[in-house]
MDTraj code that builds the backbone (N, CA, C; nanometers):
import mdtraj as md
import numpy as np

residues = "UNK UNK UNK UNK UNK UNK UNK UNK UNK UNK UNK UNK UNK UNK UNK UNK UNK UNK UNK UNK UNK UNK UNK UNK UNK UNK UNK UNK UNK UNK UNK UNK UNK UNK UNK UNK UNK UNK UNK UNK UNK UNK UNK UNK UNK UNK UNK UNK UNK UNK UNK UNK UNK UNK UNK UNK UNK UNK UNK UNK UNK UNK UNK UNK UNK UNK UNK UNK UNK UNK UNK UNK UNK UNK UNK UNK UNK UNK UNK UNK UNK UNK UNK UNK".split()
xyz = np.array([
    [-1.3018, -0.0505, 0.9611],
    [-1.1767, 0.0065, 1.0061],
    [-1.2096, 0.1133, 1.1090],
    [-1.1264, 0.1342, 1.2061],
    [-1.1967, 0.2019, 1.3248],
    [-1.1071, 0.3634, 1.3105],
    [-1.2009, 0.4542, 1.3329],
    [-1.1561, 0.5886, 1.3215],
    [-0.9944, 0.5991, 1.3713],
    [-0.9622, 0.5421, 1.4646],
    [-0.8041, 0.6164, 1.5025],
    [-0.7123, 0.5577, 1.3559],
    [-0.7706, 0.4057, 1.3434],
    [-0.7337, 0.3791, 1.2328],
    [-0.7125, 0.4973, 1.0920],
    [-0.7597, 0.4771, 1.1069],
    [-0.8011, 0.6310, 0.9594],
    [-0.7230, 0.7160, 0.9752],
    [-0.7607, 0.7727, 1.0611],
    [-0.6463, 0.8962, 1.1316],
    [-0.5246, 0.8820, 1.1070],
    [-0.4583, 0.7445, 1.1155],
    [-0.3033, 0.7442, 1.1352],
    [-0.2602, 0.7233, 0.9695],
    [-0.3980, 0.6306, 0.8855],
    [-0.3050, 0.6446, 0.7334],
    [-0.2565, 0.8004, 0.6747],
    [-0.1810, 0.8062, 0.5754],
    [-0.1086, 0.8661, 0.5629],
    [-0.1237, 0.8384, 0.4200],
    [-0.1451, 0.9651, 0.3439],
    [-0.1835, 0.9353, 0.1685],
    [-0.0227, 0.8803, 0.0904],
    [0.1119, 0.9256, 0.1548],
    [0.1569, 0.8636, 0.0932],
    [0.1990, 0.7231, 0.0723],
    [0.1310, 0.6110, 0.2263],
    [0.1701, 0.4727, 0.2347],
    [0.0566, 0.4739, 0.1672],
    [-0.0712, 0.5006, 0.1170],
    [-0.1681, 0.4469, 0.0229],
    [-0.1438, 0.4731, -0.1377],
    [-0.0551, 0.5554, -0.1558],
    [0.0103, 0.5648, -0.3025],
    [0.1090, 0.4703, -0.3316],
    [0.2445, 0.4365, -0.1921],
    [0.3074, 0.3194, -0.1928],
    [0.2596, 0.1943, -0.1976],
    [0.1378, 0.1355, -0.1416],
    [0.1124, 0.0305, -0.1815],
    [0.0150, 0.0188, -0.3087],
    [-0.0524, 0.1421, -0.3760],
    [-0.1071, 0.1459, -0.4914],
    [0.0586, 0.1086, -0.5923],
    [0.1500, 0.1272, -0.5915],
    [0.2533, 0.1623, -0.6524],
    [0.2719, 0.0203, -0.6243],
    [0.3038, -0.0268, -0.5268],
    [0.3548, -0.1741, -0.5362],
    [0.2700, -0.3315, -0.6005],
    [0.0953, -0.2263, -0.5799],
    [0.0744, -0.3631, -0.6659],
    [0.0653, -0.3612, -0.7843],
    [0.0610, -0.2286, -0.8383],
    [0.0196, -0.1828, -0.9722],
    [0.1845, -0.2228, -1.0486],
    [0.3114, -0.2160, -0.9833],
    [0.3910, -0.2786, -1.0217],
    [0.4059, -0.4494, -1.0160],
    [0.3529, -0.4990, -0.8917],
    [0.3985, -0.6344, -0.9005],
    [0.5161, -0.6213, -0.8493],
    [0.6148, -0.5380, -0.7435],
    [0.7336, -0.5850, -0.6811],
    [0.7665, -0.4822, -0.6577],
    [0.8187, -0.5063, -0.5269],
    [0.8742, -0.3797, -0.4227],
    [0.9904, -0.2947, -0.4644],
    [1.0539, -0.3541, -0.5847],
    [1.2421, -0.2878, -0.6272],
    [1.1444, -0.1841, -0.7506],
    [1.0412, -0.2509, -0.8188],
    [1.0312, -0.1609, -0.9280],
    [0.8972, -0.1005, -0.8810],
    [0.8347, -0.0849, -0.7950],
    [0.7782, 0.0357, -0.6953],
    [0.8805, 0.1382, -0.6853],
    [0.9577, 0.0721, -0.5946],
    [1.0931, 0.1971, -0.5682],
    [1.1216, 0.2353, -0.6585],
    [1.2125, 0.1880, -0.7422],
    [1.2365, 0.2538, -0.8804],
    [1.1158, 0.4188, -0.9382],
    [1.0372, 0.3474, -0.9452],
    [0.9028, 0.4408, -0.9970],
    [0.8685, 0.5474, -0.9187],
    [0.8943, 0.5463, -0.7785],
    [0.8604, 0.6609, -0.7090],
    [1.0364, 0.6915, -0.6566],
    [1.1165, 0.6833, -0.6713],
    [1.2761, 0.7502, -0.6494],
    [1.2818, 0.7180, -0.5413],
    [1.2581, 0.6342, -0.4573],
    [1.2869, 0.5647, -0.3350],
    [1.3519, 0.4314, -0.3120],
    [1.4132, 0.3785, -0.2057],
    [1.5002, 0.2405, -0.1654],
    [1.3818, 0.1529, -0.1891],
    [1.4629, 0.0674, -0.1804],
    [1.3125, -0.0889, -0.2081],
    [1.3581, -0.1606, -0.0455],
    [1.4340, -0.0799, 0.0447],
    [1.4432, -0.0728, 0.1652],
    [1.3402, -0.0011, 0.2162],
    [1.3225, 0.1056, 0.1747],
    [1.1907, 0.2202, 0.2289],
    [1.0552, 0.1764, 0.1749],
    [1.0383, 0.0982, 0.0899],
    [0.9276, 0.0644, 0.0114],
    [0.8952, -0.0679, 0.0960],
    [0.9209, -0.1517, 0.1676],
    [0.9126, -0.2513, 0.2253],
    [0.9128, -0.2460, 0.3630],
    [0.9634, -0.1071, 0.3548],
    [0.9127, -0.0931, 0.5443],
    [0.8142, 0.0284, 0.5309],
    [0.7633, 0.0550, 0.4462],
    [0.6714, 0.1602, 0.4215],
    [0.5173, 0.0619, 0.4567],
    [0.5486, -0.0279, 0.3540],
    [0.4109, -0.1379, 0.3396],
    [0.4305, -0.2207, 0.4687],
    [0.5355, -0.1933, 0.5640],
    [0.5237, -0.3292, 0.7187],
    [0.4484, -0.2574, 0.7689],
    [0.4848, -0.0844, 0.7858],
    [0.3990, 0.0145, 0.8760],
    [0.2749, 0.0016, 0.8894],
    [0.2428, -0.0286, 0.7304],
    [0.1280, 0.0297, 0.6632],
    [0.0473, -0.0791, 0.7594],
    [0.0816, -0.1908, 0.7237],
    [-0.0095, -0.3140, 0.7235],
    [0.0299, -0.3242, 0.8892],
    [0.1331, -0.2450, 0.9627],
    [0.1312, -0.2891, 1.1353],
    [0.0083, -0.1989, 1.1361],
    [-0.0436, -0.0867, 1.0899],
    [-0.1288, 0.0293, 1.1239],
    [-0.2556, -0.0181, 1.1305],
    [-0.3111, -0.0786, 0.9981],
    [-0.3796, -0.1859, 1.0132],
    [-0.4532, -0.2684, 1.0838],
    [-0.3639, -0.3799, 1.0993],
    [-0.3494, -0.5076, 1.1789],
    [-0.4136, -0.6042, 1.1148],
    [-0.3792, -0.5676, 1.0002],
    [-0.3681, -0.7220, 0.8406],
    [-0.2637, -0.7143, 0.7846],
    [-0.2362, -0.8207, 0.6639],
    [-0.1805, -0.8168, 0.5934],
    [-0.2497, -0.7713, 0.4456],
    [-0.1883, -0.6876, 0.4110],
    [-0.2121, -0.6033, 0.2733],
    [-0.1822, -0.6607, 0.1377],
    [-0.0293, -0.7324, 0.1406],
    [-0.0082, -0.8111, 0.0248],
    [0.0421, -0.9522, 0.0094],
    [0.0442, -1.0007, -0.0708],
    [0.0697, -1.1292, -0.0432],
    [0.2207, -1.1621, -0.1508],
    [0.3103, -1.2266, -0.1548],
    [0.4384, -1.2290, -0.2265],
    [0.3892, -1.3996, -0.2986],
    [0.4038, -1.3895, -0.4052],
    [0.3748, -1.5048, -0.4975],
    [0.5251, -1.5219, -0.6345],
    [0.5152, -1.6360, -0.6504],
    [0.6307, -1.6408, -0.7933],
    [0.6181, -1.5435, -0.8505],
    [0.4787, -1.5103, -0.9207],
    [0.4284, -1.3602, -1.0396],
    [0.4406, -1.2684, -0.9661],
    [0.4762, -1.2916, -0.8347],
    [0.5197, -1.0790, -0.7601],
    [0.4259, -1.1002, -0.7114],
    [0.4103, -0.9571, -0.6463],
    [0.3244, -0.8854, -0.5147],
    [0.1716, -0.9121, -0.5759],
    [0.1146, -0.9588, -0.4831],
    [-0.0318, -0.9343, -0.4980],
    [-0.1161, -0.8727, -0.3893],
    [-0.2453, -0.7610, -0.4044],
    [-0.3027, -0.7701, -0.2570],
    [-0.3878, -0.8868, -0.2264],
    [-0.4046, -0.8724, -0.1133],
    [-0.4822, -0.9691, -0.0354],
    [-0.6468, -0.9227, -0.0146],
    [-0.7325, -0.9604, 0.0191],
    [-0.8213, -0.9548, 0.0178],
    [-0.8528, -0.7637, 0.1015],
    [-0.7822, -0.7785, 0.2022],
    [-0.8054, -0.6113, 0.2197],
    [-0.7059, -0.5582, 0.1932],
    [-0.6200, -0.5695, 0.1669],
    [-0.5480, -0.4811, 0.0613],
    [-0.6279, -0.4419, -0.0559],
    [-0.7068, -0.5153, -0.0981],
    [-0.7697, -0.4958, -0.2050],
    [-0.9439, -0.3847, -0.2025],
    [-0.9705, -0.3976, -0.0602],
    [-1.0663, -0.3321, -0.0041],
    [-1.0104, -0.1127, 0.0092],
    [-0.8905, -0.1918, 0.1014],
    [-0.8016, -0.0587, 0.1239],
    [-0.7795, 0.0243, 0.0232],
    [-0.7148, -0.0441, -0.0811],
    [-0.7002, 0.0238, -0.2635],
    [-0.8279, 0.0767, -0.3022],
    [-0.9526, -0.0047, -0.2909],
    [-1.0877, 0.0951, -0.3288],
    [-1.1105, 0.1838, -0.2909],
    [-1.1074, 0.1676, -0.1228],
    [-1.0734, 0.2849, -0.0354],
    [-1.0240, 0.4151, -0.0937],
    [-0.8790, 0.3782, -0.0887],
    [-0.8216, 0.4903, -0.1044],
    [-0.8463, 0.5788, -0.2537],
    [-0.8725, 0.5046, -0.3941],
    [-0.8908, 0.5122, -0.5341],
    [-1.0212, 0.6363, -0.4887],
    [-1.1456, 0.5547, -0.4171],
    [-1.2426, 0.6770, -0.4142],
    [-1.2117, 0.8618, -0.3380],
    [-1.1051, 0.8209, -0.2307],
    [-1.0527, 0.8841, -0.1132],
    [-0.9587, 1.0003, -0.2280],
    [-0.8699, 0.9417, -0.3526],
    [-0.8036, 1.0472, -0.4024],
    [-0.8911, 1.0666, -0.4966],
    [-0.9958, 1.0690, -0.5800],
    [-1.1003, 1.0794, -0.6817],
    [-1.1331, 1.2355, -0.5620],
    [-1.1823, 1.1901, -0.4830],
    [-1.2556, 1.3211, -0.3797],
    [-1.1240, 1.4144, -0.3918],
    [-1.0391, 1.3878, -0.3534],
    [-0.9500, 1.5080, -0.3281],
    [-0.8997, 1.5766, -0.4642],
    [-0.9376, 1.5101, -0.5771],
    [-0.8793, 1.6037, -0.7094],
    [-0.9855, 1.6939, -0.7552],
])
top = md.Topology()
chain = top.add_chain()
for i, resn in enumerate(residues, 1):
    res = top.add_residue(resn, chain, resSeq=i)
    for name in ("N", "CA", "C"):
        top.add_atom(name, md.element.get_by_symbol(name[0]), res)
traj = md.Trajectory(xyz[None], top)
């Protein structure tokens, strides 16, 4: 991932999509953090335009990540471990 990259995430679209897969669906993400499942779905387009992947994948069983989505989540898991 290339430094400007980095620069532009933003800890709370990496808590939103921790939130969306750890739920399995964008309405009960929202729900869980007091936000629209309008804002939660254009939170994760940003996320993943910022990017320039796709982060999750939509299946019958709900949201899943995708292969770097799933990279990104380690990412970030070690990224808030450091900051507590």
């Amino acid at each position: 991932m290339g430094e400007q990259v980095v620069r532009r995430l933003k800890l709370n679209e990496l808590r939103l999509l921790r939130a969306v897969v750890d739920f399995g669906a964008m309405a009960k993400a929202a729900a869980h953090l007091n936000i629209t499942q309008p804002a939660v779905s254009k939170g994760i387009a940003a996320l993943e335009k910022t990017v320039g992947v796709p982060l999750v994948d939509r299946t019958p069983q709900g949201i899943v990540p995708t292969t770097y989505g799933e990279v990104l989540l380690n990412g970030a898991a070690a990224l808030f471990d450091e900051l507590k």
